[in-house]
C-alpha positions in Angstrom: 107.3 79.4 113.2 107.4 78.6 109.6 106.0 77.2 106.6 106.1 75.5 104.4 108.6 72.6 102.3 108.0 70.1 99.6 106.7 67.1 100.2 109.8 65.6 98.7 112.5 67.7 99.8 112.7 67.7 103.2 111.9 71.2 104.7 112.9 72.9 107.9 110.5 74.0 110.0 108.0 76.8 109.5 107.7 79.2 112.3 105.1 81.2 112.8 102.1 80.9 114.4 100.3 81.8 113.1 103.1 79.9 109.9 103.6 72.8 98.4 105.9 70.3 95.4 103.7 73.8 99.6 104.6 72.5 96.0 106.6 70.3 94.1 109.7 72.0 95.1 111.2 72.9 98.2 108.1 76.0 99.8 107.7 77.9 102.4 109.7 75.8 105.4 108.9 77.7 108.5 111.1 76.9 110.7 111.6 79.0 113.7 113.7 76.9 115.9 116.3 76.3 113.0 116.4 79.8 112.2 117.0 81.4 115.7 119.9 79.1 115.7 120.9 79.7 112.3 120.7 83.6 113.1 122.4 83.1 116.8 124.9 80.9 115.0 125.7 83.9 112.5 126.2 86.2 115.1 123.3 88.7 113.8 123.5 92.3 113.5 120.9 94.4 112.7 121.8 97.7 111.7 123.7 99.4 108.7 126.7 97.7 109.0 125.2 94.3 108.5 122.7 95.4 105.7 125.0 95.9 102.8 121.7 95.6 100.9 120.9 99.3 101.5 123.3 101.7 99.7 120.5 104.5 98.4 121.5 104.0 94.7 121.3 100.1 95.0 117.7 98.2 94.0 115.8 97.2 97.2 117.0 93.8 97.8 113.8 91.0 98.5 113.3 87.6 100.0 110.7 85.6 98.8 109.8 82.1 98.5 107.3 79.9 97.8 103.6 80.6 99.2 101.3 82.1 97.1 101.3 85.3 99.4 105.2 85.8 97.9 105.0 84.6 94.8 102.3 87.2 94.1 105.2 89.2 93.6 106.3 87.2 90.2 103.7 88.9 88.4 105.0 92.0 88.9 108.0 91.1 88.4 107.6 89.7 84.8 105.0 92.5 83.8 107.8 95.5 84.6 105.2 96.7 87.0 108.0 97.8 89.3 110.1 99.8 86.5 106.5 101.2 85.3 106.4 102.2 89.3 109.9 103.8 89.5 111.4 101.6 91.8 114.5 99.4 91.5 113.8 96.0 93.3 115.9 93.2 93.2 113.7 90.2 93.8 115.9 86.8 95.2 114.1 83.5 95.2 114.9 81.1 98.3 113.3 78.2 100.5 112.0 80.0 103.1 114.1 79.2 106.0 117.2 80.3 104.0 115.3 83.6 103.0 115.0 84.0 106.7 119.1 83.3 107.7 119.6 85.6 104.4 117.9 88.7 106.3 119.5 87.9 109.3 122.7 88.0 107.9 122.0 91.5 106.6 122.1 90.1 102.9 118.4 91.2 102.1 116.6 94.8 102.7 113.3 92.6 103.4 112.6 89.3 103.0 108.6 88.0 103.2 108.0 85.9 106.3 104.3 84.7 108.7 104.1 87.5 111.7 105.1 85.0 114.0 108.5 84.4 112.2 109.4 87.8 112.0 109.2 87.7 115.7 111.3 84.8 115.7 113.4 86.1 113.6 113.6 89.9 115.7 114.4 88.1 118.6 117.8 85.9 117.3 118.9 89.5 117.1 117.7 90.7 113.1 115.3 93.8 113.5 112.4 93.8 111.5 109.1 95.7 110.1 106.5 94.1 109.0 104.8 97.1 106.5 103.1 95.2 103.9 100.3 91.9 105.1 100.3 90.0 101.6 97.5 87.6 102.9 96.7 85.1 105.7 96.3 81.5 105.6 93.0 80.5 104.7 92.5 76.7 104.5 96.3 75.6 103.6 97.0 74.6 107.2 95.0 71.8 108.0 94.3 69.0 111.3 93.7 66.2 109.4 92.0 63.2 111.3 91.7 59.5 109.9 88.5 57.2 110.9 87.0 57.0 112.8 88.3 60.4 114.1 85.5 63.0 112.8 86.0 66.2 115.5 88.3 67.8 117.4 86.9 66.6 120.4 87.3 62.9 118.8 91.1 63.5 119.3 90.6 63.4 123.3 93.0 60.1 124.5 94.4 60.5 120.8 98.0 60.6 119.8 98.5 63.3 117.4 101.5 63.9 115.2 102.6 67.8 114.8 106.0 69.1 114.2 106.6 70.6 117.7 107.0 74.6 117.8 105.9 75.4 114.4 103.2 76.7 112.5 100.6 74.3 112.7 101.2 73.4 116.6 100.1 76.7 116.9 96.6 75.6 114.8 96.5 72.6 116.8 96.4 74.6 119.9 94.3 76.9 118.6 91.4 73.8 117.4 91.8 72.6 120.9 91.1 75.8 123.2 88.2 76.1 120.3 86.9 72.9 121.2 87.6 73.3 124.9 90.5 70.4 125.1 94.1 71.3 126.0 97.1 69.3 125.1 97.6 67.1 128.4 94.1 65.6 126.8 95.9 64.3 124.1 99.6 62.9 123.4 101.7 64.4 120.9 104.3 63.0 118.7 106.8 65.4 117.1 108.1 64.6 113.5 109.0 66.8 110.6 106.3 68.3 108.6 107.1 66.6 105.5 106.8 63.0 107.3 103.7 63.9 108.9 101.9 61.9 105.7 103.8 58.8 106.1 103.5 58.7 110.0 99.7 59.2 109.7 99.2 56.5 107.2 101.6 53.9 108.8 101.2 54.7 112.1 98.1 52.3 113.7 98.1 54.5 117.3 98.3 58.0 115.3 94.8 59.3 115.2 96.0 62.4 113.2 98.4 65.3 112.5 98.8 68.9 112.2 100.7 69.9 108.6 100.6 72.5 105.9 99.7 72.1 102.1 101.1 70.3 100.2 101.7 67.6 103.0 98.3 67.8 104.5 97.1 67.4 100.6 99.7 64.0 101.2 98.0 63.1 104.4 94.6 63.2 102.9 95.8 60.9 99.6 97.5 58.2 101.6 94.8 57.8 104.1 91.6 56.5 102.5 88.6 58.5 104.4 90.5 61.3 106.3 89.3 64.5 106.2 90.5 67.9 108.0 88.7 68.4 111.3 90.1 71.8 111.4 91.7 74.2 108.8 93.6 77.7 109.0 90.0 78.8 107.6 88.2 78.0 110.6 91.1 81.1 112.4 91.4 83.2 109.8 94.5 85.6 111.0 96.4 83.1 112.8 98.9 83.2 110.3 100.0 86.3 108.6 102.4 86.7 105.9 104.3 89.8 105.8 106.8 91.9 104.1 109.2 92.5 106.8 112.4 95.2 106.4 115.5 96.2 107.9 114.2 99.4 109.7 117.1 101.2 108.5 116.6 100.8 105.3 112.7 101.8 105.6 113.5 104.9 107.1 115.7 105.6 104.0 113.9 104.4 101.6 110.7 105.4 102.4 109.2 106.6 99.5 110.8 103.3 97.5 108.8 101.2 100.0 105.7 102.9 99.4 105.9 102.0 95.8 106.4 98.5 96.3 103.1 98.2 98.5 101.3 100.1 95.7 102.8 97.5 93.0 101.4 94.9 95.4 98.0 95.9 95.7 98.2 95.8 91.7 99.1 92.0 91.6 96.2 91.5 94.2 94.3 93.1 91.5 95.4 90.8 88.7 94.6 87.8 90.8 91.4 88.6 91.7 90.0 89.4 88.5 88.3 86.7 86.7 89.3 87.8 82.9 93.2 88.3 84.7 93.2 85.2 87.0 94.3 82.8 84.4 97.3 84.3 83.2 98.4 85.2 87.0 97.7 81.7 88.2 99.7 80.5 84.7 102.6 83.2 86.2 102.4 81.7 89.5 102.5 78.0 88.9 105.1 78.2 86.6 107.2 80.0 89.3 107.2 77.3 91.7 107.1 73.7 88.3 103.3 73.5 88.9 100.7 73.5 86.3 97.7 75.8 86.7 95.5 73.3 87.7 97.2 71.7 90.7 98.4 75.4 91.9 95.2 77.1 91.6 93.7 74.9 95.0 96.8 76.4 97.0 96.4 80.2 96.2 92.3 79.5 96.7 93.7 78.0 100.5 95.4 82.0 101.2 93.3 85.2 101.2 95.2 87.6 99.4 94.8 91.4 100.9 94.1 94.3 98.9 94.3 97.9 100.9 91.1 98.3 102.5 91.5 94.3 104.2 95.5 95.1 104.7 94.0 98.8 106.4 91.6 96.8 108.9 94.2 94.2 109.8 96.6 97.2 110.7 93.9 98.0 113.2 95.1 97.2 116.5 92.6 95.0 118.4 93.3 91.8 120.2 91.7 89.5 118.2 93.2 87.5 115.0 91.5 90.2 113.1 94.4 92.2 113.6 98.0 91.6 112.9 98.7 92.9 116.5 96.4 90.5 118.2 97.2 87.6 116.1 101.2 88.1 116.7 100.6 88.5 120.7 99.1 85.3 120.1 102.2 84.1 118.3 104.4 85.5 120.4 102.5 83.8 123.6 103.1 80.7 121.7 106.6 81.0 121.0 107.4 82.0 124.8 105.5 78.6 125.8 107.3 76.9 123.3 110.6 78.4 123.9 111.1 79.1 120.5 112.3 82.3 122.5 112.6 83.3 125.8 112.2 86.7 125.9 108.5 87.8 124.9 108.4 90.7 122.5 107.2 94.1 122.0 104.6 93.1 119.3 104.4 97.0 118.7 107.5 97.6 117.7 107.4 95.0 114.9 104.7 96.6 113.3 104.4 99.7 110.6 101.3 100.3 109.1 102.2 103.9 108.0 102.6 103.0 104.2 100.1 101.0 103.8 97.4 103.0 105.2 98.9 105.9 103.0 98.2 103.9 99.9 
């Protein structure tokens, strides 16, 4: 399931489950259909042959795209943090679906992705690790509901717009079971994420709709008195974001890995300091054509882990609190969905090794 796509570019499909211009230009599209076709389409291979990225001597080739829990990484990046580190990375900038069909085609060593779309994207056939859990999303996913809509339960009889299979279907499944509803209480209408806005605020029988920032920040704007009913905050761990790598080159690059999660755990530093916050939010914004004013809402909407919250959500458990719990839950989804068919061994997706090492 993915995530995100401009408002106004239109953005493929976020997959994830979990999952902004998210900002003024093309973010995060998750987009999990579109990229297990992409991936089935390119004839995936996981393995060394199809991971030219992973010659020992080359720099660590990276994914990442626009969400806050990626472009993190740009401070790092501009600081020499990495060099200072003694690891060569080669960071490559993408909208996230084509970040996604870049791993797959064995074009990237690791590529940053929600937990639910590195499932996605293990099951069209690219294997993947998730070792490093930048953040989860913390508000940017929203329900929002137009009068006299005020509750979840207000959406019983409703018609509710939600681009079908992604991201933020999963949150509106998720409000529901919360608010003891189920989907055959309401009628869904499936339209892309970025048109989500329009159909909220022209369509009269459209009570509300599920959609990421910045087109739930859209919905909000066109639609004098809507609010969100129901916000990624209200299930915190729904929707990871991850670092996710070719396993080969993790087991040959170990030690270069390691290094990388240390460098990350500095930016989550930077950005959490309040004398350091300015200039990582001015990094950030600029990054992705936003001033620091209008980006600084979206990081504040994704709760950035440092080790010891990246160490407890390593923790297996069942519940969202953990990144094996909360990607059952996206793989459940995805099954029901058919995103997939085959459910997958959550497990085997997950490393926490390095990261509880640091």
């Amino acid at each position: 399931m993915k995530r995100f796509a401009s408002v106004l570019t239109s953005r493929t499909p976020r997959v994830s489950i979990a999952s902004p211009a998210r900002f003024a230009s093309a973010l995060r599209t998750r987009g999990a259909l579109a990229v297990a076709a992409a991936a089935l389409a390119i004839g995936l291979a996981a393995g060394p042959a199809a991971s030219p990225a992973q010659a020992a001597a080359a720099p660590l080739a990276i994914g990442y795209s626009d969400w806050p829990g990626f472009v993190a990484f740009q401070i790092a990046i501009e600081k020499g943090w990495f060099k200072e580190a003694g690891v060569d990375v080669n960071f490559q900038w993408f909208d996230y679906s084509a970040s996604l069909d870049a791993f797959s085609a064995g074009k990237l060593d690791a590529v940053g992705a929600t937990n639910g779309d590195a499932l996605v994207t293990g099951a069209s056939g690219a294997k993947n690790v998730m070792i490093l859990l930048t953040d989860y999303s913390s508000g940017n996913d929203m329900i929002v509901a137009k009068p006299p809509v005020r509750t979840v339960e207000g959406l019983k009889g409703k018609k509710v717009g939600v681009e079908m299979g992604l991201v933020d279907h999963l949150l509106l499944d998720t409000a529901l079971e919360k608010h003891a509803l189920k989907e055959s209480d309401l009628t869904l209408v499936n339209a892309k994420t970025n048109e989500l806005p329009q159909v909220l605020a022209s369509s009269g029988d459209v009570a509300a709709v599920g959609a990421w920032q910045p087109n739930a920040g859209e919905a909000l704007k066109r639609v004098p008195g809507s609010r969100p009913i129901f916000t990624s905050a209200d299930a915190p761990g729904l929707i990871y974001d991850a670092i996710t790598v070719n396993p080969v080159s993790l087991q040959s690059r170990k030690a270069d890995w390691a290094k990388v999660i240390k460098v990350w755990y500095r930016c989550v530093a930077y950005i959490n300091d309040p004398k350091t916050q300015p200039d990582a939010v001015k990094i950030m914004s600029a990054r992705v054509g936003l001033t620091p004013a209008q980006y600084l809402p979206l990081l504040k909407g994704t709760h950035l882990l440092d080790a010891a919250a990246a160490k407890k959500a390593f923790t297996k458990g069942d519940g969202l609190d953990s990144v094996y719990g909360s990607s059952a839950n996206a793989d459940k989804f995805n099954v029901r969905n058919a995103v997939y068919k085959q459910s997958q061994n959550v497990s085997a997706y997950i490393d926490p090794e390095l990261a509880n090492a640091q």
